[in-house]
N, C-alpha and C positions, 0 to 999 in steps of 0.2 A: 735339186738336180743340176748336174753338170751341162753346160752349153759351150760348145766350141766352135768360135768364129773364126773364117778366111776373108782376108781382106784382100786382093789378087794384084798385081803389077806383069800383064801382056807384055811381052815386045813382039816388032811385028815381027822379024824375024824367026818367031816360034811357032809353038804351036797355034792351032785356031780355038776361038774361044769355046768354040760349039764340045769340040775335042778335049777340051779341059775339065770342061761342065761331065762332059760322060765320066771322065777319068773320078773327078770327085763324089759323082752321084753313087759310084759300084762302091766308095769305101763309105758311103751313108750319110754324105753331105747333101745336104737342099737349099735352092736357091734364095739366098734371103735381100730382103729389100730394104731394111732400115739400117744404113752407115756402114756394113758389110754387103761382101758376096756369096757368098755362104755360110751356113750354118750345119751342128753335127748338134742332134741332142742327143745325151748319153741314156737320157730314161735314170739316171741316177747320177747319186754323188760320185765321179771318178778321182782317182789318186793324182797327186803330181805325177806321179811315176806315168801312170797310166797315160796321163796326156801328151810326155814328150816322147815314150812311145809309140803315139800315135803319130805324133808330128813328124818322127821319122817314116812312119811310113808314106805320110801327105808327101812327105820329102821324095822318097824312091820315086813312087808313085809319078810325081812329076818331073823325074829327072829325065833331059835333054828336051825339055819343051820352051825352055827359057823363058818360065814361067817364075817371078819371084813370089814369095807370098807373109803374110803376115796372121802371126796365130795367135786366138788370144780363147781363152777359158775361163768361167765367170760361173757361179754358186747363185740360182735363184731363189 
């Protein structure tokens, strides 16, 4: 199964974290605790395709919240 990690970088002048956390929960991310701040699990093997599709939308998603972020997808 596919799992996809957000690693997040705030500024203050952005959004608030509370705000960010919503923003990622409604695309099916949960908050995770070990070396990430979130996590998406797919329920299955996803494509490369699939994931930087995905990423662009994390992308839209938090556009103008000055929000940077870091993706990473992993095969358990």
């Amino acid at each position: 199964m596919t799992r996809t990690f957000l690693l997040l970088q705030l500024s203050s002048e952005g959004a608030p974290y509370s705000a960010v956390a919503e923003t990622l929960e409604s695309l099916g991310f949960r908050p995770e605790t070990e070396g990430y701040d979130f996590v998406y699990d797919w329920g299955r093997e996803a494509t490369v395709g699939e994931t930087l599709e995905f990423a662009d939308r994390i992308q839209e998603a938090l556009k103008g919240s000055r929000v940077s972020f870091r993706i990473e997808s992993s095969e358990e």
